[in-house]
ZADREN-247751 format. One record per residue: residue number from 1; y, x, z of N, C-alpha, C in turn; residue in one letter. Coordinates in Angstrom, 3 decimals. Layout:
N
   vexgu        npy        npx        npz       capy       capx       capz        cpy        cpx        cpz   keke
     NUM          Y          X          Z          Y          X          Z          Y          X          Z      a
...
This chain:
171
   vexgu        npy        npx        npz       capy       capx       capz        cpy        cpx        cpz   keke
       1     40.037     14.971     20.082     40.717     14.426     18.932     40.013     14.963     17.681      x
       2     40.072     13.604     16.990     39.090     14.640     15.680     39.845     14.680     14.059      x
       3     39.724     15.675     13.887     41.140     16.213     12.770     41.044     15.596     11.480      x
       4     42.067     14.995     10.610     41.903     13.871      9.589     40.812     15.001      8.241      x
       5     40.763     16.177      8.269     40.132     16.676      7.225     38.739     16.384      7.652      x
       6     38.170     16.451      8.792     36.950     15.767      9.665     36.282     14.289      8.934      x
       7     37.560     13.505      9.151     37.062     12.325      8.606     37.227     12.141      7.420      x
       8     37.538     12.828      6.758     37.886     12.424      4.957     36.668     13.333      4.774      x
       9     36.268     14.081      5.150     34.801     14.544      4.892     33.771     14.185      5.092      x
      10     33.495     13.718      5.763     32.402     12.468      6.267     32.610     11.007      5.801      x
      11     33.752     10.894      5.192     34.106      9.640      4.924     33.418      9.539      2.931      x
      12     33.142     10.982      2.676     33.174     10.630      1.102     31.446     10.904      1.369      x
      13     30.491     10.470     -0.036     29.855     10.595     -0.192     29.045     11.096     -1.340      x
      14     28.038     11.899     -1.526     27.728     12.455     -2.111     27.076     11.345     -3.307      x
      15     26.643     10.389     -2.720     26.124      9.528     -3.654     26.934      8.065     -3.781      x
      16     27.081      7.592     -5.526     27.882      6.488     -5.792     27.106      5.180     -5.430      x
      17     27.201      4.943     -4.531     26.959      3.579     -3.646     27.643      2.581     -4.812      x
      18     26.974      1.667     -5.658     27.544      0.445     -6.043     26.772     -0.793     -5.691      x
      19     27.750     -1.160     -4.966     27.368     -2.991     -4.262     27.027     -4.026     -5.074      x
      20     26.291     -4.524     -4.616     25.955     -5.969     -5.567     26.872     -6.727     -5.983      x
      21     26.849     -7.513     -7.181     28.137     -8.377     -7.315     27.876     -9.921     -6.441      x
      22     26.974     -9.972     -6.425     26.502    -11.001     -5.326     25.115    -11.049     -4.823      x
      23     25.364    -11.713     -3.345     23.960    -11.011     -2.506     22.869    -12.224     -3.316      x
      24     23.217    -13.264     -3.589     22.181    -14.309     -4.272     21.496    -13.315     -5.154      x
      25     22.067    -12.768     -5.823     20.981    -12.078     -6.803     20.093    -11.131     -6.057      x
      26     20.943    -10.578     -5.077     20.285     -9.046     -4.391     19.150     -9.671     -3.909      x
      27     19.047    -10.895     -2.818     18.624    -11.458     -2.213     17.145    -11.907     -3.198      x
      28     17.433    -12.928     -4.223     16.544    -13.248     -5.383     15.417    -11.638     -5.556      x
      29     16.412    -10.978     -5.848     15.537     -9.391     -6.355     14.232     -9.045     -5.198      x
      30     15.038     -9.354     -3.597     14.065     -8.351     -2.517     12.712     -9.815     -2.707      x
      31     12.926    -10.648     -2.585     12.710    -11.758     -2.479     11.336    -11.985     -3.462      x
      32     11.701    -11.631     -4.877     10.599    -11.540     -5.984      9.764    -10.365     -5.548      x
      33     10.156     -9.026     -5.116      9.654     -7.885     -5.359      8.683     -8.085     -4.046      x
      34      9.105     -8.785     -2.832      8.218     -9.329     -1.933      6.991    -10.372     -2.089      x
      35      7.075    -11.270     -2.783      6.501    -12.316     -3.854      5.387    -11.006     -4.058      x
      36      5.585    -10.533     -5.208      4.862     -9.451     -6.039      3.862     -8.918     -4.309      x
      37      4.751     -7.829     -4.158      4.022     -7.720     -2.802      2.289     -8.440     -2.080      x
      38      2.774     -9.746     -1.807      2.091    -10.406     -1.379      1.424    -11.337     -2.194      x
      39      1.517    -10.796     -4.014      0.360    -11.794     -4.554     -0.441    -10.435     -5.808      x
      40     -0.013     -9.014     -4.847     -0.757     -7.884     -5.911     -1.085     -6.544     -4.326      x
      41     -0.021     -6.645     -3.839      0.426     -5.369     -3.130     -0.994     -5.296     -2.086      x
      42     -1.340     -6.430     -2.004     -2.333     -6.646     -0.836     -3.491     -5.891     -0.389      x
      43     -3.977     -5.874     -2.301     -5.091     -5.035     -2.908     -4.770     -3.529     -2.294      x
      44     -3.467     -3.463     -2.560     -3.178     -1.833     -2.541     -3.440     -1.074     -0.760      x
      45     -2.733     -2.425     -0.119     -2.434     -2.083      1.359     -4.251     -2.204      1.855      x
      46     -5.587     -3.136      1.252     -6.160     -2.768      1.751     -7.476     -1.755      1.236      x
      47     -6.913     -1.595      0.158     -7.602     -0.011     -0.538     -7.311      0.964      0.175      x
      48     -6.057      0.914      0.534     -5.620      2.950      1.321     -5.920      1.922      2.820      x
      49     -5.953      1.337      3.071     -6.861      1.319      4.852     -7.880      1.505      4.864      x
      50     -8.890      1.165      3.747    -10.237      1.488      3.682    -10.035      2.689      3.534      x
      51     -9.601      4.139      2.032     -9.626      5.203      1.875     -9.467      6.109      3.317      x
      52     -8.192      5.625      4.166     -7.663      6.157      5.227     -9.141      6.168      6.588      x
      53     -9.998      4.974      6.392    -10.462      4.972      7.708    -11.780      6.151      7.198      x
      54    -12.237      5.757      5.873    -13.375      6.484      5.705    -12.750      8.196      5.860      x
      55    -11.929      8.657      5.768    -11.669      9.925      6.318    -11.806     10.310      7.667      x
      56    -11.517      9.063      8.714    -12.017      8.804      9.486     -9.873     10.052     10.924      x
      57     -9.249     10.058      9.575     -8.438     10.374     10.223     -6.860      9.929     11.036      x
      58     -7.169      8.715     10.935     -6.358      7.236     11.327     -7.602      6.077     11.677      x
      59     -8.238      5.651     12.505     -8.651      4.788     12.586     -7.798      3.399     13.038      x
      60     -7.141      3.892     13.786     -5.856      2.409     14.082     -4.412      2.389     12.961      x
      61     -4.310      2.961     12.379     -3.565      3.119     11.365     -4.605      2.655     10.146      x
      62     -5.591      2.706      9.598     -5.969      1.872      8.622     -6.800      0.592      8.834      x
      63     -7.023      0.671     10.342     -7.701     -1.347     10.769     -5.887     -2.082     10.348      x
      64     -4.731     -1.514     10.991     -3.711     -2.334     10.679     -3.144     -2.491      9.244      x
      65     -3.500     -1.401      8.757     -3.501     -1.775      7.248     -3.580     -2.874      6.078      x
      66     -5.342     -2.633      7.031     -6.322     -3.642      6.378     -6.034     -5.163      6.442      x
      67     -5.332     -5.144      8.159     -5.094     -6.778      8.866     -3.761     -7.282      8.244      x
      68     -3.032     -5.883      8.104     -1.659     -6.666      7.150     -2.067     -6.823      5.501      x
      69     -2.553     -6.114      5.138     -2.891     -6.830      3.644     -3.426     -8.059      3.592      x
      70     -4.860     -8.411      4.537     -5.591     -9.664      4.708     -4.310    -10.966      5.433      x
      71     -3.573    -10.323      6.337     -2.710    -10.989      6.566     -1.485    -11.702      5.357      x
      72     -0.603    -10.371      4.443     -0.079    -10.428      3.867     -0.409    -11.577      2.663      x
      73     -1.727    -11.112      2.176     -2.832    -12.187      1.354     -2.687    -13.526      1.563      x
      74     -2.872    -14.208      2.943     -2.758    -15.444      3.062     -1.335    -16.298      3.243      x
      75     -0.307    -15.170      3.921      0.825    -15.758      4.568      2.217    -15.628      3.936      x
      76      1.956    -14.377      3.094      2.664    -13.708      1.825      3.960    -14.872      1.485      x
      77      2.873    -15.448      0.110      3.351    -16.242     -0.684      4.570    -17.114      0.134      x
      78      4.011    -17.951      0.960      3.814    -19.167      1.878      5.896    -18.909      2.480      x
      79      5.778    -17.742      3.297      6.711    -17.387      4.071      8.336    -16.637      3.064      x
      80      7.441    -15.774      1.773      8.626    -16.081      0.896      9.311    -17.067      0.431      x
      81      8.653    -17.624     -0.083      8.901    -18.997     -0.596      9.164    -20.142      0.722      x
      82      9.326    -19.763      1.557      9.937    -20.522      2.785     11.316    -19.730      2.846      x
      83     11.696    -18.549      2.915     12.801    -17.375      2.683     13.518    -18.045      2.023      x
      84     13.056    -17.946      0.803     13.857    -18.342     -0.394     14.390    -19.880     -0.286      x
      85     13.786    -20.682      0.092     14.064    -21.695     -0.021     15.322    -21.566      1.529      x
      86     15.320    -21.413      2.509     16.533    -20.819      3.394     17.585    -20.568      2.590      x
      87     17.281    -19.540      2.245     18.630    -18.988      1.718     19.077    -19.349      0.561      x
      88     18.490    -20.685     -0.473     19.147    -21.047     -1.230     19.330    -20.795     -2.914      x
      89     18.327    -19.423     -2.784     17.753    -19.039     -3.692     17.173    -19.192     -5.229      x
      90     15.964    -20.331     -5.041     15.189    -20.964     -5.755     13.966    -20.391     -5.085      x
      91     13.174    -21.145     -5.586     11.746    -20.791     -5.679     11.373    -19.524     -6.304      x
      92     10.498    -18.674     -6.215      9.665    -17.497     -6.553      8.901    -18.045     -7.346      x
      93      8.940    -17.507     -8.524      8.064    -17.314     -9.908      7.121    -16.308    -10.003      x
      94      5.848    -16.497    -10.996      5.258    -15.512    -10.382      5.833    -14.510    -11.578      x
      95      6.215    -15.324    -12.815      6.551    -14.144    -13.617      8.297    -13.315    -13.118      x
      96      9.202    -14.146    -12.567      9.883    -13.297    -11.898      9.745    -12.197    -10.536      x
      97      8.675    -13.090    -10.427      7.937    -11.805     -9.291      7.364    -10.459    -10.197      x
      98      6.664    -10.710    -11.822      5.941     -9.778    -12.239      7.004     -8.584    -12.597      x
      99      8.176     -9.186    -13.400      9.426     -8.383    -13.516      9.452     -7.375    -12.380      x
     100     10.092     -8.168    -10.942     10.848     -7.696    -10.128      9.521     -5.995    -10.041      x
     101      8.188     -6.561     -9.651      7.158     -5.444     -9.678      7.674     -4.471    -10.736      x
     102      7.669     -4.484    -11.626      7.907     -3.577    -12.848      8.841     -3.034    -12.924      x
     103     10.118     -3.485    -12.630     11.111     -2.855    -12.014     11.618     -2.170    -10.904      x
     104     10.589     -2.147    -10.156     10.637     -1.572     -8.475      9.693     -0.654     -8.755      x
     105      8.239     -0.785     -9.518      7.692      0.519     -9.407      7.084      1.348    -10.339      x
     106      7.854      0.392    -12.029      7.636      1.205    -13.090      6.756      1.221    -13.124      x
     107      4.941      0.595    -13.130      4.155      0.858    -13.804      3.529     -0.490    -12.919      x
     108      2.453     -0.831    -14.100      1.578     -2.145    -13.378      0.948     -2.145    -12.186      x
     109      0.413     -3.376    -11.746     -0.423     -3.223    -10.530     -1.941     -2.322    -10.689      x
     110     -2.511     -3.254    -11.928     -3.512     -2.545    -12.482     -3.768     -0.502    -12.044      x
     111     -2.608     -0.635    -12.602     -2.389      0.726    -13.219     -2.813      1.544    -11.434      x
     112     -1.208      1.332    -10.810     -1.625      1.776     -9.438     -3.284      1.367     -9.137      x
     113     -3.516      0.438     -8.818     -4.867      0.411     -8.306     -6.240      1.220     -8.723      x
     114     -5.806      2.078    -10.529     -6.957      2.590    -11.058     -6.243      3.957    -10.364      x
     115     -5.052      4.354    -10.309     -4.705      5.643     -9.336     -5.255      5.845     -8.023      x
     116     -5.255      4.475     -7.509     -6.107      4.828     -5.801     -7.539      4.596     -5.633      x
     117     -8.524      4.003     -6.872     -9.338      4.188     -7.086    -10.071      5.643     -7.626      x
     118     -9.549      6.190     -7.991    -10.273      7.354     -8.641     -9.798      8.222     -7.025      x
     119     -8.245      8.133     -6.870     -8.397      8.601     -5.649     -9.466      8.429     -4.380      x
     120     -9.765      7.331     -3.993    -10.714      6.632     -3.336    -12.699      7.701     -3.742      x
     121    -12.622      7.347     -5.134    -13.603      8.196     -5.122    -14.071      9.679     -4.905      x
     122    -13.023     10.262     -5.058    -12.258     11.497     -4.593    -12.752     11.790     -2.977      x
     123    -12.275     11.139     -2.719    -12.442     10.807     -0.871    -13.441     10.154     -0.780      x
     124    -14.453      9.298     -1.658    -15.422      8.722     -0.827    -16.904     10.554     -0.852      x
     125    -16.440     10.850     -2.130    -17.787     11.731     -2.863    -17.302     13.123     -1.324      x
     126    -16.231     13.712     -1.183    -16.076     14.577     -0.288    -16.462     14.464      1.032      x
     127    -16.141     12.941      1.408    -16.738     12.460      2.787    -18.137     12.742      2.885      x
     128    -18.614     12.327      1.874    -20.205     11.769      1.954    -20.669     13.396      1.954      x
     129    -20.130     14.196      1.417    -20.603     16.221      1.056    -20.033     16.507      2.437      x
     130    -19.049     16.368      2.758    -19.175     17.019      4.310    -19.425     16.039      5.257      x
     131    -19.583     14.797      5.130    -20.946     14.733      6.159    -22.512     14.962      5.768      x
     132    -22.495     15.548      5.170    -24.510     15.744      4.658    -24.265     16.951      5.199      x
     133    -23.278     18.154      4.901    -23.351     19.723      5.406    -23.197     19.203      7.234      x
     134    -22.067     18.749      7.363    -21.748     18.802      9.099    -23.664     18.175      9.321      x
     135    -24.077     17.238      9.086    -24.908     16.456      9.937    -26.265     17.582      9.803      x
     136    -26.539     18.314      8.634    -27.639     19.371      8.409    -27.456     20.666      8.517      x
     137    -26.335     20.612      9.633    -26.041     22.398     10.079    -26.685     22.123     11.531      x
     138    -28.039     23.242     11.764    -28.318     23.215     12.897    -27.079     23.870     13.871      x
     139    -26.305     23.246     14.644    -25.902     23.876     16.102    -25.516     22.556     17.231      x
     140    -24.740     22.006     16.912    -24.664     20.911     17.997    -24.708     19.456     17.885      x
     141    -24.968     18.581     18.935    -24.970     17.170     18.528    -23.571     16.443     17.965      x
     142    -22.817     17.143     18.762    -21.292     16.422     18.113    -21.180     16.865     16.775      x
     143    -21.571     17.562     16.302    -21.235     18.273     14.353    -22.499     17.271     13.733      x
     144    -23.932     16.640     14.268    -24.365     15.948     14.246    -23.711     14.470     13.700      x
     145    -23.182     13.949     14.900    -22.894     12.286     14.919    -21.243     12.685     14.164      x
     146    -20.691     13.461     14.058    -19.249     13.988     13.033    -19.959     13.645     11.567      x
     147    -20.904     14.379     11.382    -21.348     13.853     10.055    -21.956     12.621      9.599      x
     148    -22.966     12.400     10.181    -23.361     10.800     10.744    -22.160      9.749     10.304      x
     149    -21.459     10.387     11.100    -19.762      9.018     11.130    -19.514      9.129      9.748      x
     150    -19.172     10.327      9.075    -18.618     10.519      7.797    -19.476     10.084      6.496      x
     151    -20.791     10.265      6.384    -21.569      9.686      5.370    -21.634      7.854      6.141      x
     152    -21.506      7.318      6.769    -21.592      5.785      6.906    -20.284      5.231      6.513      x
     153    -19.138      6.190      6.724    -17.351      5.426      6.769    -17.429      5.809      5.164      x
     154    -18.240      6.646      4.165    -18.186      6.878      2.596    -18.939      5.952      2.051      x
     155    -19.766      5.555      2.759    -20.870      4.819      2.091    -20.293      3.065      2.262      x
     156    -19.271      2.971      3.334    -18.614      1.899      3.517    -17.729      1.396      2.639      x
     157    -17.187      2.308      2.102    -16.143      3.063      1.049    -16.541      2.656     -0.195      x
     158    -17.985      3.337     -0.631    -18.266      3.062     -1.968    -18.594      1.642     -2.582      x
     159    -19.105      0.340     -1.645    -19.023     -0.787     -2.472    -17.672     -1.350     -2.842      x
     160    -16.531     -0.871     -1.888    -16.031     -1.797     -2.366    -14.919     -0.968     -3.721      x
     161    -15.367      0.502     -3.565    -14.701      1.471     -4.972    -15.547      0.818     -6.886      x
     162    -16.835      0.405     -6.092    -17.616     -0.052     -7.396    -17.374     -1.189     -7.394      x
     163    -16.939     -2.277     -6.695    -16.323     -3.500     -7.131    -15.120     -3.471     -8.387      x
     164    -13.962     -2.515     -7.758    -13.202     -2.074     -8.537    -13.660     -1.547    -10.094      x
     165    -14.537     -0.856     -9.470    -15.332     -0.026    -10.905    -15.220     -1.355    -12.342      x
     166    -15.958     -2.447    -11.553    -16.840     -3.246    -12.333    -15.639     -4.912    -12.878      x
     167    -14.615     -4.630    -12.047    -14.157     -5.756    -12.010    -13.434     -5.827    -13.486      x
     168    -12.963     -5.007    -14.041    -12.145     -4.795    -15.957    -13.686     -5.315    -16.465      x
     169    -14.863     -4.593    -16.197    -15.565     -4.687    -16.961    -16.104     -6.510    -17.270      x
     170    -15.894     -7.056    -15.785    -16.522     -8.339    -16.240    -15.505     -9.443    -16.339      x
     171    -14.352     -9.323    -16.780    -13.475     -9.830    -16.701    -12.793     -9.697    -18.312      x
């Protein structure tokens, strides 16, 4: 038997939970911020699969990355806007999509993307320094092809960090 001070304690919560006044809007909100997602987020999901593989410390964790952003990219749009239209919604805007972004993560896409870029370079310049030390320390072949791996997965890394580099500039 479990004693009523039991459940009135577990029953309250530390945090004020307030419910939507209606799910159409809630719905509209996940709906845009998904939109956004799949016509910005894409970039993001396949920047950190690239950053992730050239570390070389997830290799199946950043190929799926990569396949859901490239995925997300094409099918994104398509399948929200099939959502939305289900449930009655309206159509997805892209400027109510740009909102919903700005409101979910407080700062532009731009913005994030020059954060995981500098990050990115961060990780490409360290890769590429410890694989030149691992691959030019005489002792074994595996500290060899360890470094080997690591200067090719940086160097894989860096065109597409200088795309980024270059893309404000010619634009």
């Amino acid at each position: 038997m479990v004693s009523p001070t039991l459940v009135l304690t577990l029953a309250q919560s530390p945090f004020d939970v307030v419910l939507p006044e209606s799910w159409s809007v809630t719905m509209g909100q996940i709906l845009n911020v998904l939109f956004a997602l799949a016509i910005r987020g894409y970039l993001l999901l396949i920047l950190v699969g690239l950053m992730l593989y050239a570390t070389g410390l997830s290799d199946g964790l950043s190929k799926v990355l990569v396949a859901f952003g490239i995925g997300l990219y094409f099918g994104g749009p398509l399948i929200v806007n099939i959502i939305a239209s289900f449930s009655s919604v309206g159509l997805v805007t892209m400027e109510s999509a740009t909102l919903a972004w700005l409101q979910f993560f407080g700062m532009s896409d731009a913005e994030i993307v020059y954060i995981l870029v500098w990050i990115g370079d961060a990780i490409a310049g360290i890769c590429c320094l410890a694989g030149a030390v691992l691959y030019f320390t005489p002792s074994t072949n595996e500290l060899k092809s360890r470094g080997h791996s690591l200067i090719v997965r940086s160097l894989m890394l860096a065109p597409v960090l200088v795309f980024f580099h270059l893309t404000p500039l010619l634009l």
